[in-house]
BAPAVO-150133 format. One record per residue: residue number from 0; x, y negated, z negated of N, C-alpha, C in turn; residue in one letter. Coordinates in steps of 0.05 Angstrom, whole numbers, plus 5000, padded with zeros to 4 digits. Layout:
N
NUM X Y Z X Y Z X Y Z A
...
end
This chain:
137
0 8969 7089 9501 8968 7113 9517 8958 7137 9499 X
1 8940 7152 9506 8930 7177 9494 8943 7196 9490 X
2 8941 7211 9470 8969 7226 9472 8955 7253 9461 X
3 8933 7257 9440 8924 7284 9438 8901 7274 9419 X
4 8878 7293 9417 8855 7295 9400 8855 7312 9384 X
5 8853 7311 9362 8848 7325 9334 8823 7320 9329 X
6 8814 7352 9316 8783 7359 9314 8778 7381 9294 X
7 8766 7365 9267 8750 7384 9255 8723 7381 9248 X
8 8700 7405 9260 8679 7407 9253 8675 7376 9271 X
9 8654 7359 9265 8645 7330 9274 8667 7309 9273 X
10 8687 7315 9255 8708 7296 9252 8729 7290 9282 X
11 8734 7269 9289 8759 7277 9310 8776 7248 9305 X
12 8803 7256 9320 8825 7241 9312 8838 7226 9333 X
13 8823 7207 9351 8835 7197 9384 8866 7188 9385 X
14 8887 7197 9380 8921 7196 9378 8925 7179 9396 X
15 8938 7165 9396 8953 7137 9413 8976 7126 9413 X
16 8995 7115 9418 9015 7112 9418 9004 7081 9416 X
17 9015 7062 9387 9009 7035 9396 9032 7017 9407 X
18 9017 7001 9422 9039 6984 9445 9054 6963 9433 X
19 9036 6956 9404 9054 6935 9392 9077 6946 9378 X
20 9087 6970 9371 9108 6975 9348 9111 7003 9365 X
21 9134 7031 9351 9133 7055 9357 9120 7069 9336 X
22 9101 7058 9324 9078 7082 9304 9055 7093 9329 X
23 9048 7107 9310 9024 7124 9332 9001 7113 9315 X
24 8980 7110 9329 8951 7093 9317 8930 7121 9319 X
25 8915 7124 9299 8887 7152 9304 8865 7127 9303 X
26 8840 7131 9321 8814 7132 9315 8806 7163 9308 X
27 8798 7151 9275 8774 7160 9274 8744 7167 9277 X
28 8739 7195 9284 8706 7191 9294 8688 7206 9287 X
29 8662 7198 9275 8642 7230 9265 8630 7216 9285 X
30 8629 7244 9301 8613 7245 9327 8624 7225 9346 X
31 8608 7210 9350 8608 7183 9373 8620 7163 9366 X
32 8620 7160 9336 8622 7132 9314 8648 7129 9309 X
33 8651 7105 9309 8682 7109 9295 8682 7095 9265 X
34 8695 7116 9252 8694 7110 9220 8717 7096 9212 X
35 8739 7094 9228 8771 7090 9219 8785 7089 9229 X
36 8812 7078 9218 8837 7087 9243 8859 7092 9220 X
37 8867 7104 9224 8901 7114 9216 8918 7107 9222 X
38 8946 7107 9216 8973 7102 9231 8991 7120 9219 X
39 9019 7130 9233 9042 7140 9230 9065 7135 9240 X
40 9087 7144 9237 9108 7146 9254 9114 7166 9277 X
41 9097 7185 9264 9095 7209 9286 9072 7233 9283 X
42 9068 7251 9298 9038 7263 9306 9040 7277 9279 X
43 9064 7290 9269 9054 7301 9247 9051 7290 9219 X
44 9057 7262 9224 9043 7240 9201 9012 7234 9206 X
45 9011 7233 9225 8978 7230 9233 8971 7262 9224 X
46 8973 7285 9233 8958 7314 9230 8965 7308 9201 X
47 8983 7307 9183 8974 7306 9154 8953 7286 9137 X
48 8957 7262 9153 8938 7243 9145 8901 7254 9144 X
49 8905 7269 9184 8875 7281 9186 8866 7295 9174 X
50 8888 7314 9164 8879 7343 9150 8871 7332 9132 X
51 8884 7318 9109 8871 7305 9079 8844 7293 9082 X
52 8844 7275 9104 8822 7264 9106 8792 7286 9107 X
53 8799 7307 9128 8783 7331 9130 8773 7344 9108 X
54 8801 7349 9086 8797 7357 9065 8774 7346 9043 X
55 8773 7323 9040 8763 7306 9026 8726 7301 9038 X
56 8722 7301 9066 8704 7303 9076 8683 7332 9070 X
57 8707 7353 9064 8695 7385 9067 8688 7388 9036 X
58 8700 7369 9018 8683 7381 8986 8667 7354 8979 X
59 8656 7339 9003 8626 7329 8992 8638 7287 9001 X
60 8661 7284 9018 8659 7266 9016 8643 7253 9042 X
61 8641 7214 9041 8633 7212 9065 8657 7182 9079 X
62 8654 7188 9095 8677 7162 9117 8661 7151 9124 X
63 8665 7122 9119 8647 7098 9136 8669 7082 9139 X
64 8674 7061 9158 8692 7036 9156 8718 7045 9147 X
65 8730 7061 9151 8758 7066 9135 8755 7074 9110 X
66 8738 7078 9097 8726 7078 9079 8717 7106 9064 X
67 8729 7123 9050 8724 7147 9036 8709 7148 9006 X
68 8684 7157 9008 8676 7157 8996 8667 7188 8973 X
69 8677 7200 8955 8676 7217 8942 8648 7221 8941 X
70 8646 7255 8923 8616 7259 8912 8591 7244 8928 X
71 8590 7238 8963 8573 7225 8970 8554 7255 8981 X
72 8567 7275 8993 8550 7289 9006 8544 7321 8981 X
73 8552 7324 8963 8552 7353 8950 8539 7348 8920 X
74 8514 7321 8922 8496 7319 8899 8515 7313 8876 X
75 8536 7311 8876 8547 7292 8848 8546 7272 8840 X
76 8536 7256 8863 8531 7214 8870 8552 7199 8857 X
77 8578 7215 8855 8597 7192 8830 8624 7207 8846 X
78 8639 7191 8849 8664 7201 8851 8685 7176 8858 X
79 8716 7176 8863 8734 7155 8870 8718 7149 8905 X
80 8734 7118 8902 8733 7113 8925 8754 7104 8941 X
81 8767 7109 8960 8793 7102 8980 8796 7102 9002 X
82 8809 7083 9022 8823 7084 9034 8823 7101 9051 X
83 8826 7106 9078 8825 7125 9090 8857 7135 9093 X
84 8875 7110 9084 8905 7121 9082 8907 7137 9054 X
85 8887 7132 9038 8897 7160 9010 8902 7140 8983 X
86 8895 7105 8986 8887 7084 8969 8869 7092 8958 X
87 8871 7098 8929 8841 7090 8904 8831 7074 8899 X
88 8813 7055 8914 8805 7027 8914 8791 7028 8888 X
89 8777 7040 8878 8749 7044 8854 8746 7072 8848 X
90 8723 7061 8832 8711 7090 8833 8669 7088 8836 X
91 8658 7099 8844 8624 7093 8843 8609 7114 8829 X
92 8580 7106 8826 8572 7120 8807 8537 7117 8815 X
93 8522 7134 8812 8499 7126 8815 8476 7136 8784 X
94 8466 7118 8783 8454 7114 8755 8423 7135 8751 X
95 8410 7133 8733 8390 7134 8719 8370 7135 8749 X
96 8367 7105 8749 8336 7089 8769 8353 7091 8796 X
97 8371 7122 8802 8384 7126 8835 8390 7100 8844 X
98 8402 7075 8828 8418 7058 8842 8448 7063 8841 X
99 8468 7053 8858 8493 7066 8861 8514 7039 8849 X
100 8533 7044 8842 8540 7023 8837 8574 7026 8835 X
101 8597 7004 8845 8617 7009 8853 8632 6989 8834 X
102 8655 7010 8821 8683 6989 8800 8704 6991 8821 X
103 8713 6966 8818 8738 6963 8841 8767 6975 8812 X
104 8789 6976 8820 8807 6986 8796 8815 6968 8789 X
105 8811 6961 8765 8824 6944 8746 8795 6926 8740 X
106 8775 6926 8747 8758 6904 8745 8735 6915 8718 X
107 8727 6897 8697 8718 6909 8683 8685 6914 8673 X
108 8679 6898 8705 8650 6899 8702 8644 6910 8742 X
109 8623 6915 8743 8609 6925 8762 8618 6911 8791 X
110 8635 6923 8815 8647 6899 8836 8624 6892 8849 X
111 8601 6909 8853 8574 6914 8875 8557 6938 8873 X
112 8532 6935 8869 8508 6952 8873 8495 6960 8902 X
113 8479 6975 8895 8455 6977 8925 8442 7001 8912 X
114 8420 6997 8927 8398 7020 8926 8406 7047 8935 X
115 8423 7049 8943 8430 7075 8960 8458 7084 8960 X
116 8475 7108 8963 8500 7107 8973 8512 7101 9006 X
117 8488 7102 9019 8497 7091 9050 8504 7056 9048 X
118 8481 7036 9032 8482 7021 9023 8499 7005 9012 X
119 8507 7022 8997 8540 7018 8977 8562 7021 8986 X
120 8564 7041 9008 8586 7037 9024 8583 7016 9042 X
121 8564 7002 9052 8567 6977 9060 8576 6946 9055 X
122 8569 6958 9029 8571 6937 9001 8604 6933 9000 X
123 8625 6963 8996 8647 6973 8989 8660 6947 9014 X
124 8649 6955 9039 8665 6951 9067 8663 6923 9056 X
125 8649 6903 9055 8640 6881 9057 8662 6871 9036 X
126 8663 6879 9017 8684 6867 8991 8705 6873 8994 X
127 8715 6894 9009 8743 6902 9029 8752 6888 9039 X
128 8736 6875 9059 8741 6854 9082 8748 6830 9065 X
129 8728 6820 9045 8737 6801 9034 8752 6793 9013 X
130 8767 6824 9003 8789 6812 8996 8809 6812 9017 X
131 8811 6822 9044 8836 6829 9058 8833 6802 9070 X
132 8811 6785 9082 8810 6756 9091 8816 6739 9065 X
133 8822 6738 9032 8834 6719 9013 8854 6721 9011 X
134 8872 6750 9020 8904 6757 9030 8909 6741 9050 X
135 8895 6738 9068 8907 6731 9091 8917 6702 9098 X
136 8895 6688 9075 8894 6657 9070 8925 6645 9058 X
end
C-alpha cells in the first residue's frame, strides 16, 4: 500500500508499507528509473535513509542498482563505493588511460575494471549480485 512520495530535485522515494513483515519498503527513482530500494521500521527511518542518500547524490555522487557511487558526477573520478543502506562495499578510482577501476574492501588487488564509470558501475552491480547469489548457496 502507498503511503507517501519523497522528492528531491530528480530523486524520489515511492514509500510502501511491505505486506511481508511491518517495515516500510522505498523505491528508489531518478526520474522514471528505478535505482534502489530501501527499508525501515518507520517513515522517519526511510526520510533519514533518503535524506543521506540525497546528500551523497548532491556533492557529486551517482545511484545505479542500489548502488552509490562517490566522486562520479563533480570530476574527481575516485571516491568510496556503497550500498544504498550506508555499506562501504570498496572504494574506485579512475586511472591515467580514463579507465575506472573498483577494490572491493579487504581485497588486495583490483575486484573489476571498465572503460568508463557508467560501465563500472555495472561491473560493481554484477559482482554484487554474485557475491549475494554465493551467500545464498
Amino acid at each position: 500500500m502507498h503511503i507517501e512520495t519523497l522528492s528531491h530535485g530528480d530523486l524520489s522515494c515511492e514509500v510502501e508499507q511491505d505486506n511481508s513483515c511491518a517495515q516500510l519498503a522505498g523505491k528508489l527513482k531518478y526520474r522514471a528509473f528505478d535505482v534502489g530500494r530501501i527499508a525501515g521500521r518507520s517513515r522517519d527511518d526511510l526520510r533519514a535513509q533518503f535524506a543521506a542518500i540525497c546528500d551523497l547524490i548532491d556533492s557529486g555522487g551517482m545511484v545505479r542498482h542500489g548502488i552509490v557511487m562517490l566522486g562520479y558526477h563533480n570530476n574527481v573520478f575516485k571516491g568510496d563505493v556503497l550500498l544504498v543502506d550506508g555499506e562501504i562495499i570498496g572504494e574506485w578510482v579512475s586511472d591515467d588511460e580514463e579507465w575506472c577501476h573498483f577494490t572491493a574492501n579487504d581485497a588486495s588487488e583490483i575486484t573489476c575494471s571498465a572503460p568508463s564509470p557508467w560501465m563500472l558501475h555495472d561491473a560493481i552491480t554484477a559482482w554484487v549480485e554474485s557475491c549475494s547469489n554465493s551467500k545464498q548457496v
